[in-house]
C-alpha atoms as an extended CHARMM CRD file, in Angstrom:
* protein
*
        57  EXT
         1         1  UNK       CA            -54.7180000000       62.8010000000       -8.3180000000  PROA      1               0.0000000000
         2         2  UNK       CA            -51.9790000000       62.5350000000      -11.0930000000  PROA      2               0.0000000000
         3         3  UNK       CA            -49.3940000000       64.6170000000      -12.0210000000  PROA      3               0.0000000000
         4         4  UNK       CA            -47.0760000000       65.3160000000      -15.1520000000  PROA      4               0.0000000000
         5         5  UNK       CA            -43.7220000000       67.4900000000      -15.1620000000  PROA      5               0.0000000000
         6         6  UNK       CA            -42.6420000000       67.9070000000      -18.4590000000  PROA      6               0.0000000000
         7         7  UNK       CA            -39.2270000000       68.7270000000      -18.9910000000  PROA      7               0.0000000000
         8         8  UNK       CA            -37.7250000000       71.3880000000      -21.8020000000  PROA      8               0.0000000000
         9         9  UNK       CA            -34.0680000000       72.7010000000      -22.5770000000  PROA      9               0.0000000000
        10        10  UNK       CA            -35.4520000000       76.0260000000      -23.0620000000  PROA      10              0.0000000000
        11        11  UNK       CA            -37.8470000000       78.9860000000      -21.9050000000  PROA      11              0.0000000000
        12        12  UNK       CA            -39.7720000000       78.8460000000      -25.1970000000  PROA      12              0.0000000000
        13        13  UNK       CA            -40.9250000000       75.6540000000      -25.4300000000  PROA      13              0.0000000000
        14        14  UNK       CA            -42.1240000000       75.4690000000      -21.8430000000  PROA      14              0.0000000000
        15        15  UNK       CA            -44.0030000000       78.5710000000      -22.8450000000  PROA      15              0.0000000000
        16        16  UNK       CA            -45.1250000000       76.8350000000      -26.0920000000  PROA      16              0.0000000000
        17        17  UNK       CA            -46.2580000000       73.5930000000      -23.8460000000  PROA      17              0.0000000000
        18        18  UNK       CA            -48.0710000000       75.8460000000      -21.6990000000  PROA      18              0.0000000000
        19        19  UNK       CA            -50.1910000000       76.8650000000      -24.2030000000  PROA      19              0.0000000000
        20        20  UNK       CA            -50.7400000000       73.5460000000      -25.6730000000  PROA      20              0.0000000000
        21        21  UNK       CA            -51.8310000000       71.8810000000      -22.4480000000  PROA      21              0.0000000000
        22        22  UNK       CA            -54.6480000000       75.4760000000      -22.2070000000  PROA      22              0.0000000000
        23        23  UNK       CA            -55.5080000000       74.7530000000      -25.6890000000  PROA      23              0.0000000000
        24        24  UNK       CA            -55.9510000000       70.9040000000      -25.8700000000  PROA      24              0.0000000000
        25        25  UNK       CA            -56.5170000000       70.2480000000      -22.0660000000  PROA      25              0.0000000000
        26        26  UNK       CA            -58.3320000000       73.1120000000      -20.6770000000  PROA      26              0.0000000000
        27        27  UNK       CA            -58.8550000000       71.1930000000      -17.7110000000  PROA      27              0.0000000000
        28        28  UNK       CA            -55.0570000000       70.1670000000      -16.9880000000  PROA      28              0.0000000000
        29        29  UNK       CA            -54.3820000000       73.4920000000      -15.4090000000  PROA      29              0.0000000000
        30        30  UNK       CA            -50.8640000000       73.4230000000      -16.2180000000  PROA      30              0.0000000000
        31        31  UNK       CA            -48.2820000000       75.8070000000      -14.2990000000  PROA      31              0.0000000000
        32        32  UNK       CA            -45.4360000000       77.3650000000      -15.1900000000  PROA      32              0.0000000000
        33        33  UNK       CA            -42.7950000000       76.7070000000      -13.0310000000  PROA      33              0.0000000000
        34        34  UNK       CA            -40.0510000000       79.0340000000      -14.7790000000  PROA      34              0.0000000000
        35        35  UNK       CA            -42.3600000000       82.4450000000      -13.9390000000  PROA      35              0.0000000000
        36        36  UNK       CA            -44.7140000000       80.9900000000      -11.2950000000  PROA      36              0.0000000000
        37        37  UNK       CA            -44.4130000000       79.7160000000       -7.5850000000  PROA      37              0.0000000000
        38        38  UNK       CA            -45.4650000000       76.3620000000       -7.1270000000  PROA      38              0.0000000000
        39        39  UNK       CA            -48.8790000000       75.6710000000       -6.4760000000  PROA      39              0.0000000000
        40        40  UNK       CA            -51.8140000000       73.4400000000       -6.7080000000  PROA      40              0.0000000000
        41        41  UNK       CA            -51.5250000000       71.6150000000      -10.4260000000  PROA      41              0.0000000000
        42        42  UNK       CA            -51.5170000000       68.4150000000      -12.5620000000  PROA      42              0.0000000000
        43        43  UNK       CA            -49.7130000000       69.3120000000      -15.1140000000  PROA      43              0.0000000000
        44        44  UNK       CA            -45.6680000000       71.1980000000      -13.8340000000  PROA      44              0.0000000000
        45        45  UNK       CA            -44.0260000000       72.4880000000      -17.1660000000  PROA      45              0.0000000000
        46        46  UNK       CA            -40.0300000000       73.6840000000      -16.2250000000  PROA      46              0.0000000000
        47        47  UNK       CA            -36.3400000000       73.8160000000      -18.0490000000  PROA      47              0.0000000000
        48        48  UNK       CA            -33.9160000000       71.1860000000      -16.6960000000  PROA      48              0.0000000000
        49        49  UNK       CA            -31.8900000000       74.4610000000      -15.1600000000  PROA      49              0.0000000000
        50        50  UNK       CA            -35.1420000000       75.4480000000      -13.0730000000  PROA      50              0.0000000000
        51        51  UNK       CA            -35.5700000000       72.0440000000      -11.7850000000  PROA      51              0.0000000000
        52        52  UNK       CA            -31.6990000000       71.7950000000      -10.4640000000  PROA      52              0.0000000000
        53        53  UNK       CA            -32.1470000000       74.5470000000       -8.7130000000  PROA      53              0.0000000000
        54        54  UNK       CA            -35.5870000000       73.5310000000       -7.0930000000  PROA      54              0.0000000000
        55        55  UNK       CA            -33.8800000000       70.9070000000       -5.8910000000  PROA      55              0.0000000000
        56        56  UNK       CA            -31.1920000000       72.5000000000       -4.7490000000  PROA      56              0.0000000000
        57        57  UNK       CA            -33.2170000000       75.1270000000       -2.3620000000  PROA      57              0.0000000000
């Protein structure tokens, strides 16, 4: 299986990816990784900040 983590600077476009990826790719079950704990995906959408600090735990 393949995954994708796409990378914003802010909250509101990972929101605004989010709901491209349900619109356009209902099937790519993307997750929010600013509001929700990791789990099963293909498609991660974060902020740079969220992602230091993943890495940082």
């Amino acid at each position: 299986m393949k995954r994708v983590l796409f990378l914003a600077d802010r909250t509101a476009l990972v929101n605004q990816a989010v709901g491209a990826f349900k619109a356009h790719l209902p099937d790519s079950a993307p997750v929010n990784l600013v509001t929700e704990r990791p789990r099963d995906g293909r498609v991660f959408v974060s902020t740079y900040q969220t992602m230091v600090g993943k890495i940082d735990e």
